[in-house]
C-alpha positions as CSV (number, residue, x, y, z in Angstrom):
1,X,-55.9,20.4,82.3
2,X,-55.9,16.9,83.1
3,X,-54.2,14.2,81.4
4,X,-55.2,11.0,82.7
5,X,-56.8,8.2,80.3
6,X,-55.7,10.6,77.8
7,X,-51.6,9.8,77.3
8,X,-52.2,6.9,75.6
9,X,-54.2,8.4,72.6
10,X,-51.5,11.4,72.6
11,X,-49.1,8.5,71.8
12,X,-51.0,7.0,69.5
13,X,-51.1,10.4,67.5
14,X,-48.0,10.8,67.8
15,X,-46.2,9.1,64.4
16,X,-42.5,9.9,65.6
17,X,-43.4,8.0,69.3
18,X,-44.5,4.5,67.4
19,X,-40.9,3.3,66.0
20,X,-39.1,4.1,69.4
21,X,-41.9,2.4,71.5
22,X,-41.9,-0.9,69.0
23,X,-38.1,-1.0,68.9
24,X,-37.9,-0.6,72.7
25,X,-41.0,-3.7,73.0
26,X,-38.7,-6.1,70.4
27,X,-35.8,-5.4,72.3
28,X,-37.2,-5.8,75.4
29,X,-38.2,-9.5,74.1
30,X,-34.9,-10.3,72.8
31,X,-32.4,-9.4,75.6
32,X,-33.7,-12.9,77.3
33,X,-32.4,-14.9,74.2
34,X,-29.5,-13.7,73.4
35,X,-28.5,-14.1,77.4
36,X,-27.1,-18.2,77.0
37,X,-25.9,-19.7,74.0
38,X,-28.6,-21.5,71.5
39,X,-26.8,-24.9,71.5
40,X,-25.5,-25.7,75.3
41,X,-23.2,-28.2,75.0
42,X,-20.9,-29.1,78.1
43,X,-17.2,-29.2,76.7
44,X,-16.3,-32.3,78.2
45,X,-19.3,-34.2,76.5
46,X,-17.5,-32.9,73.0
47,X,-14.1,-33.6,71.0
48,X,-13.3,-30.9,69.4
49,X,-11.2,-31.3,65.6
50,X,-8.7,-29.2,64.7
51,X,-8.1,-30.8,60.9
52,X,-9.3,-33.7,58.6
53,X,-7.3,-35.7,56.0
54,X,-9.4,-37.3,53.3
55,X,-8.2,-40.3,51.1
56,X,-10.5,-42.8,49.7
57,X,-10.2,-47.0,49.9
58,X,-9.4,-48.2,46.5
59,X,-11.0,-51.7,46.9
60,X,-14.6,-50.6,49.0
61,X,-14.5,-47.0,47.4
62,X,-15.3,-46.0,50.8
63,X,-14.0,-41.9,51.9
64,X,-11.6,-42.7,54.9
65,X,-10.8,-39.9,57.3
66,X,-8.2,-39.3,59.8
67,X,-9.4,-36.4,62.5
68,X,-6.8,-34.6,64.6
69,X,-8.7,-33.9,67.5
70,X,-7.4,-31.8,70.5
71,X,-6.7,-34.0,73.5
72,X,-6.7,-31.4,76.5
73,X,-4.2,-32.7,79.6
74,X,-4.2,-30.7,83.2
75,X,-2.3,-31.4,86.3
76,X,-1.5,-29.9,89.5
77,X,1.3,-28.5,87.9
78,X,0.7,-27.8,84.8
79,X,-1.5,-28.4,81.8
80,X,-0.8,-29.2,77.9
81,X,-2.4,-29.7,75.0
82,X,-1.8,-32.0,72.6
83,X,-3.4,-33.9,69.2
84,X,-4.6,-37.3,68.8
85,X,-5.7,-38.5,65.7
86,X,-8.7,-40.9,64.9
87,X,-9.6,-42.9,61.5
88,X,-13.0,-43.8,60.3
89,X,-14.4,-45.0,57.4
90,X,-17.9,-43.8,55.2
91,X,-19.5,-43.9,52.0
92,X,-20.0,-40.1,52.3
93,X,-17.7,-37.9,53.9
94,X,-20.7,-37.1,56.3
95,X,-21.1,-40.7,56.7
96,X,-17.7,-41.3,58.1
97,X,-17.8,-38.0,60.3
98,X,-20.2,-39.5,62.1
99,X,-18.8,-42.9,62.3
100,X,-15.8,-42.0,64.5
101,X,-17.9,-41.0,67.0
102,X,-17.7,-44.6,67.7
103,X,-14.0,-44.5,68.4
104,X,-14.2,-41.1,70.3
105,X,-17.1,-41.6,72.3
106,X,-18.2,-38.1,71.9
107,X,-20.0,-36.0,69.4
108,X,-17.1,-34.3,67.4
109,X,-16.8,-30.8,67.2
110,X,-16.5,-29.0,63.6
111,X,-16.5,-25.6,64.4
112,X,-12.6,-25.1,65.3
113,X,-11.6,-27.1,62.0
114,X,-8.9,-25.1,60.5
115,X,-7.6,-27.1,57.6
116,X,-8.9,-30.2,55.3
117,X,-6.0,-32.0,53.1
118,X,-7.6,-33.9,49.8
119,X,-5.3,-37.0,48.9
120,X,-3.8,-36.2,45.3
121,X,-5.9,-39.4,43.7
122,X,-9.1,-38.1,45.0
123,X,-8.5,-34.5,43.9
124,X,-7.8,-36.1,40.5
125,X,-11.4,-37.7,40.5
126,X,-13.0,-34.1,41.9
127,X,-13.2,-32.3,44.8
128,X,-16.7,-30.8,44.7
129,X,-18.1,-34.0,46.3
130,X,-15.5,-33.7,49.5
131,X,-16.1,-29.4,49.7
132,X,-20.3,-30.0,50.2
133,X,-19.7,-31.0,53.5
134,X,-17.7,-28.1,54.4
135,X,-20.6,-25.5,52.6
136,X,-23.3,-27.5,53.8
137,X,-22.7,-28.3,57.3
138,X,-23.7,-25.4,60.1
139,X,-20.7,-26.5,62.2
140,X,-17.7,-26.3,59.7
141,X,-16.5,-22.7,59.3
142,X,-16.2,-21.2,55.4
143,X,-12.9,-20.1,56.2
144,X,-11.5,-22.9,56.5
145,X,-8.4,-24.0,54.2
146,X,-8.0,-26.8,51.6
147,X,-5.0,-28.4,50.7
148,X,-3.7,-31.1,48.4
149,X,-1.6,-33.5,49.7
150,X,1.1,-34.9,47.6
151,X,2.3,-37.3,50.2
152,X,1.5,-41.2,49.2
153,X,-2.2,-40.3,51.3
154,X,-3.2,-36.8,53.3
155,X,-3.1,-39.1,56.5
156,X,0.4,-38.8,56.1
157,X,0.3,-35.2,56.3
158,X,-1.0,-35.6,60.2
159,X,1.4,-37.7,61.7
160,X,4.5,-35.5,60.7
161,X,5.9,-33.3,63.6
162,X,7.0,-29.8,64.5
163,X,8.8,-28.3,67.3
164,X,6.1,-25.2,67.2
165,X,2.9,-26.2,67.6
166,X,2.0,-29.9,69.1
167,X,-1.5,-29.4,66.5
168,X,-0.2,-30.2,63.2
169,X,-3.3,-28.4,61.9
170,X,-2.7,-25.0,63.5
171,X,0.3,-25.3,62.3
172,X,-0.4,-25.6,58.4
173,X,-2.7,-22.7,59.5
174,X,-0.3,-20.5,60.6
175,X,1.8,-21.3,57.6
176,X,-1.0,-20.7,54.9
177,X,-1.9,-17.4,57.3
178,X,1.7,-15.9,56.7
179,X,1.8,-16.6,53.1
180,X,2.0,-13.4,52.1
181,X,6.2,-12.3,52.9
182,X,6.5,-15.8,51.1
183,X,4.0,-16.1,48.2
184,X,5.0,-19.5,47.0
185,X,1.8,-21.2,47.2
186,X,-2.1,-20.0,45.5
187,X,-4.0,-19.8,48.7
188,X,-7.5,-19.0,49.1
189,X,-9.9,-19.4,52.4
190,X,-12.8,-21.6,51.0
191,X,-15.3,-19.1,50.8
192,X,-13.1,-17.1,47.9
193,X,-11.7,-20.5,46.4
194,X,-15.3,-21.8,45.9
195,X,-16.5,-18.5,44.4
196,X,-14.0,-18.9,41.9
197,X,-14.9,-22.2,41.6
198,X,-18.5,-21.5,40.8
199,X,-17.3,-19.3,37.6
200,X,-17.8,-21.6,34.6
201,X,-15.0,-19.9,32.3
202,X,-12.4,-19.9,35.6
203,X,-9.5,-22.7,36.3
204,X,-8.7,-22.3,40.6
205,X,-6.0,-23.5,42.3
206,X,-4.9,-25.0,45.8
207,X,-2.2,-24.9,47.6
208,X,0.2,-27.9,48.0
209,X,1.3,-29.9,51.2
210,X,4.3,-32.3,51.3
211,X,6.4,-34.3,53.5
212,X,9.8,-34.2,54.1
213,X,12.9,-35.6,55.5
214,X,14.5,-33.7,58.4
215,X,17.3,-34.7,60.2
216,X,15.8,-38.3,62.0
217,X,12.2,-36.4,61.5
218,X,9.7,-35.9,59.1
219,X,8.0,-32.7,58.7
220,X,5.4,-31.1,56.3
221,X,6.0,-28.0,54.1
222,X,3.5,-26.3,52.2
223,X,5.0,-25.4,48.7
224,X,3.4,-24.2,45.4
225,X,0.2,-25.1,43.9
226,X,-2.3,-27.5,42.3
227,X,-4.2,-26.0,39.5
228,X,-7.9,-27.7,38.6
229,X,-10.1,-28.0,35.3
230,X,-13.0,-27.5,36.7
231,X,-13.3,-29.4,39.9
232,X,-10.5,-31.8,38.6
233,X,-6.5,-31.7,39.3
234,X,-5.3,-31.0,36.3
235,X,-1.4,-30.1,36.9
236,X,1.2,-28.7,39.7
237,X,3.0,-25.6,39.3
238,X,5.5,-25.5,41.9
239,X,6.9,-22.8,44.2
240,X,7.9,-20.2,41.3
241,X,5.4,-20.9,39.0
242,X,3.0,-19.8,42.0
243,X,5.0,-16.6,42.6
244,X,4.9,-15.7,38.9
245,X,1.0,-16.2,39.1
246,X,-0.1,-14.3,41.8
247,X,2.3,-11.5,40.1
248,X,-0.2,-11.9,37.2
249,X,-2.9,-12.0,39.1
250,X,-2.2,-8.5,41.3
251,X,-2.4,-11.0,44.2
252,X,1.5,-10.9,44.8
253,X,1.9,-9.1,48.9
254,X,5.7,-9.8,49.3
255,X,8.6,-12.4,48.5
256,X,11.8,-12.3,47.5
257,X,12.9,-12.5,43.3
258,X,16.3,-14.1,42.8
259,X,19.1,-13.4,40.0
260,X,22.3,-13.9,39.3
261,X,24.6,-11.7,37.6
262,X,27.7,-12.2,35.8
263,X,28.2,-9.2,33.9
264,X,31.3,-8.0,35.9
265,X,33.6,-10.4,36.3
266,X,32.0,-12.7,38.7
267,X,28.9,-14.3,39.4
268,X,26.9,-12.5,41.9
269,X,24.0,-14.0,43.9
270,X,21.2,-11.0,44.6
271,X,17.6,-11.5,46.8
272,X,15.1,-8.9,45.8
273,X,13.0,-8.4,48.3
274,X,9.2,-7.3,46.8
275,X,8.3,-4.2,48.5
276,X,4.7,-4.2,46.3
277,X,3.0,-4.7,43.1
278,X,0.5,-3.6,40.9
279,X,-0.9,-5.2,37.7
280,X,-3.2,-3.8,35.0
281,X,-4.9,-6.1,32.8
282,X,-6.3,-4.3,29.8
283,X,-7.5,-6.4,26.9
284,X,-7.5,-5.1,23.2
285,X,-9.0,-6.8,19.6
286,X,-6.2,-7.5,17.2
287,X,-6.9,-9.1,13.9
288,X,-10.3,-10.3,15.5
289,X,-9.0,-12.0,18.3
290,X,-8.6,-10.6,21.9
291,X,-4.8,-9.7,23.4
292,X,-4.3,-9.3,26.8
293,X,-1.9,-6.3,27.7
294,X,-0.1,-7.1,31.2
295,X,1.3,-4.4,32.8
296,X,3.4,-4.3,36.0
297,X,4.5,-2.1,38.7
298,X,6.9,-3.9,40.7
299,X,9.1,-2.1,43.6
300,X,11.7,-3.7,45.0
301,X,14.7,-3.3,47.6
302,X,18.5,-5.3,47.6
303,X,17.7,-7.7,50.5
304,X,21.1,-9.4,49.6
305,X,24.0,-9.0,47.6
306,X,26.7,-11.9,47.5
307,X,29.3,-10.0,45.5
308,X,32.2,-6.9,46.0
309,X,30.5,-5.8,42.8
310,X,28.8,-2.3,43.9
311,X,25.3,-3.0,42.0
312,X,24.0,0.6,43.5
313,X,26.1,2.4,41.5
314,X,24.0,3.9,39.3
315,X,25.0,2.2,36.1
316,X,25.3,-1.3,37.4
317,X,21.9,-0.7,38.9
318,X,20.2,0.4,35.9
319,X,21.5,-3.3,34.5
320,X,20.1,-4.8,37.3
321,X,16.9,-3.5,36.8
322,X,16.8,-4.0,32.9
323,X,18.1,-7.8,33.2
324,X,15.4,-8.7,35.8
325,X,12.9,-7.6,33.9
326,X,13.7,-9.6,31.4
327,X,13.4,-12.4,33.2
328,X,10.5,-12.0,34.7
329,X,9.1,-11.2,30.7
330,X,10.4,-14.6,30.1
331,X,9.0,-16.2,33.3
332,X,4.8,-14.7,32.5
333,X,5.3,-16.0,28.8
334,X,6.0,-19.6,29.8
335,X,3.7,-19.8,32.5
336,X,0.6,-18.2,30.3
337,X,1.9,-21.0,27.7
338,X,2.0,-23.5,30.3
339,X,-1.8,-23.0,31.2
340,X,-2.8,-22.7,27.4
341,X,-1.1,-26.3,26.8
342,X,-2.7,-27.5,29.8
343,X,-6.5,-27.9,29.2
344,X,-6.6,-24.4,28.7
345,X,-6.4,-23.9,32.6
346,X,-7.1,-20.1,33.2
347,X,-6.3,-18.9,36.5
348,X,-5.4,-15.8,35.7
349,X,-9.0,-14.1,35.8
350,X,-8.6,-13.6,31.8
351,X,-11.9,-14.4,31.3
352,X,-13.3,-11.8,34.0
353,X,-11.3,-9.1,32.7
354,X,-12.7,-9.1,29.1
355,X,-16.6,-9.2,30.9
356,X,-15.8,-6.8,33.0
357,X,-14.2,-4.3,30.2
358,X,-15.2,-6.0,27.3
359,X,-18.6,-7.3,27.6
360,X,-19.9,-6.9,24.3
361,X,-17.8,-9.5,22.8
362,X,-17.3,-11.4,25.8
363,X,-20.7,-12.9,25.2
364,X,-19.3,-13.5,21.2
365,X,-16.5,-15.7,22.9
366,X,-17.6,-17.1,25.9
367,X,-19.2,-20.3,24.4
368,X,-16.1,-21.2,23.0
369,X,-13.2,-19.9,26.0
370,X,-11.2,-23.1,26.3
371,X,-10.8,-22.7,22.0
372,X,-10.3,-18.7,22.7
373,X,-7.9,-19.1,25.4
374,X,-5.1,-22.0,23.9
375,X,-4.5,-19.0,21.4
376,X,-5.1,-16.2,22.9
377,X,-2.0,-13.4,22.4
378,X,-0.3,-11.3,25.4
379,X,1.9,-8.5,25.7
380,X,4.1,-7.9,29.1
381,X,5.3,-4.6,30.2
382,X,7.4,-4.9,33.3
383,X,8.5,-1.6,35.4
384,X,10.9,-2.5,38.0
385,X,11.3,0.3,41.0
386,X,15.1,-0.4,42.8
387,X,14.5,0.8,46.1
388,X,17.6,1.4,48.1
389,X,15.8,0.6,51.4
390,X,18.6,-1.6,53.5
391,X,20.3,-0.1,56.1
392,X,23.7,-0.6,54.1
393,X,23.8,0.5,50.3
394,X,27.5,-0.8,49.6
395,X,28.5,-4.5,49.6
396,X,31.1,-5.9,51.8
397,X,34.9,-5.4,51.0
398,X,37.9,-6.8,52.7
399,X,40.6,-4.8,52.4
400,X,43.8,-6.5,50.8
């Protein structure tokens, strides 16, 4: 039986044969595009930016930017990187990214930006206008980080110095990336800060960069938070106030609690170190008005123990455990309060909570939130887990 002129109409009748052979055809046609890279650009012809500091000209009202760009050195004997910082002016932020192009000679880079610090007085005025350029842009990555400076102006934040990295922006990146054994500081990458954002109901926060003195040196340090009303600073919390939020918030990865004891003759310095944490947000209708129950798991180890005082014995530790507690009970209560007082600032995902669980009467309240959340009620249950995790359970004695 012969075959010829004939295969083709087999394949045609042949339902199962059409996918493979169209599959095979489109990716026949694309393994020629995706050989080279869609936007060639030699590096030399590019300066590429590692950060941006925004701060605005009171008198023109102009944005003014100061770009940390990498400047790449090489040798026979060796080569070094280094950052150099250029200023430009705008009357949009876009406008003045593309006026420095002037000083650098080159088309700047975007796509290796890792942080953008907003001067305190324009974060004050709002930020959306500044974070467009970041969403909009096809350059600028969506993870990058946003900070709030509370130096005199962000440029200040740039020309501080480090001995471990010679890019002052890799190195707030580092910092903000190993947040997490810290947890003194609200930080999210943009993409989850400006969903939050986007939620009318929902108060976001930022994390906060500062300058201090060192030795004949100043250096920057990135240390609690800055908490908007809607795209507007609002209010600080600071480096405590942070770690009691993300507690709230079931965001809270690691840290240390501190407590002092002076129930046994002396007055003993102890570092909880935060071994995990989980928080349950359940809210209930009391007297027609919403409560929100806050319970938390919280397991912890004795990191430190400046004391003879043996807090593992079994009634000591039992105190321990009762008395911190307590204060962190004390700690949620004034920092709910301090958000009701506050423009009714909720960053603790309140609102979510009751439209996830509650969404019938979410929609009864949810007009009025701001009114709803100055006086809205909450309980705190606190479980605190001693784990004896150290390598040495007794404290140190000398021997008299």
């Amino acid at each position: 039986m012969h075959l010829e002129g004939r295969v083709p109409n087999l394949l045609l009748k042949n339902n199962n044969l059409k996918p493979k052979i169209l599959l095979i055809f489109l990716l026949l046609i694309c393994i020629p595009m995706i050989s080279s890279c869609w936007n060639y650009r030699d590096i030399e012809n590019i300066a590429i930016a590692t950060g941006v500091a925004v701060d605005k000209d009171t008198q023109t009202d102009n944005y003014i930017l100061t770009i940390e760009l990498v400047n790449q050195q090489s040798s026979e004997k060796e080569a070094s990187t280094t950052a150099v910082l250029v200023k430009s002016q705008g009357l949009t932020i876009f406008d003045a990214m593309r006026n420095a192009i002037s000083q650098t000679g080159k088309r700047i880079f975007w796509g290796h930006t890792k942080v953008m610090v907003i001067s305190e007085d324009i974060a004050r005025e709002g930020i959306v206008p500044v974070l467009d350029i970041i969403w909009r842009d096809t350059e600028t990555r969506p993870d990058m980080w946003v900070l709030v400076s509370r130096a005199e102006t962000a440029e200040e934040i740039f020309k501080t110095s480090n001995e471990l990295n010679a890019i002052n922006s890799y190195y707030l990146n580092d910092i903000l990336k190993s947040n997490k054994p810290i947890s003194k500081s609200i930080a999210d990458e943009f993409v989850d800060f400006l969903a939050k954002l986007n939620v009318k109901t929902n108060s976001v926060a930022l994390p906060v960069v500062y300058t201090k003195n060192y030795e004949d040196k100043k250096i920057a340090e990135i240390l609690g938070s800055a908490v908007f009303k809607e795209d507007k600073l609002a209010y600080f919390l600071d480096g405590e106030e942070s770690q009691i939020a993300l507690l709230i918030r079931d965001e809270l990865k690691g840290g240390v609690f501190n407590i002092e004891e002076n129930k046994f003759g002396e007055n003993t310095k102890i570092a909880l170190e935060i071994c995990s944490s989980k928080v349950k947000l359940t809210p209930i209708i009391k007297n027609n008005k919403p409560v929100m129950q806050i319970e938390a798991d919280i397991d912890v180890g004795i990191s430190e123990l400046q004391s003879s005082v043996n807090f593992i014995d079994k009634d000591k530790r039992e105190i321990l455990i009762k008395d911190m507690e307590s204060i962190l009970v004390k700690k949620i209560a004034a920092l709910i309060k301090k958000t009701q007082k506050n423009q009714a600032t909720d960053i603790f995902d309140f609102n979510g909570t009751i439209k996830r669980k509650m969404p019938g009467y979410w929609k009864t309240i949810e007009k009025n939130w701001d009114e709803v959340y100055k006086d809205m009620q909450f309980t705190t249950k606190i479980d605190l887990n001693l784990k004896l995790s150290s390598s040495s359970q007794k404290p140190i004695k000398i021997v008299e």
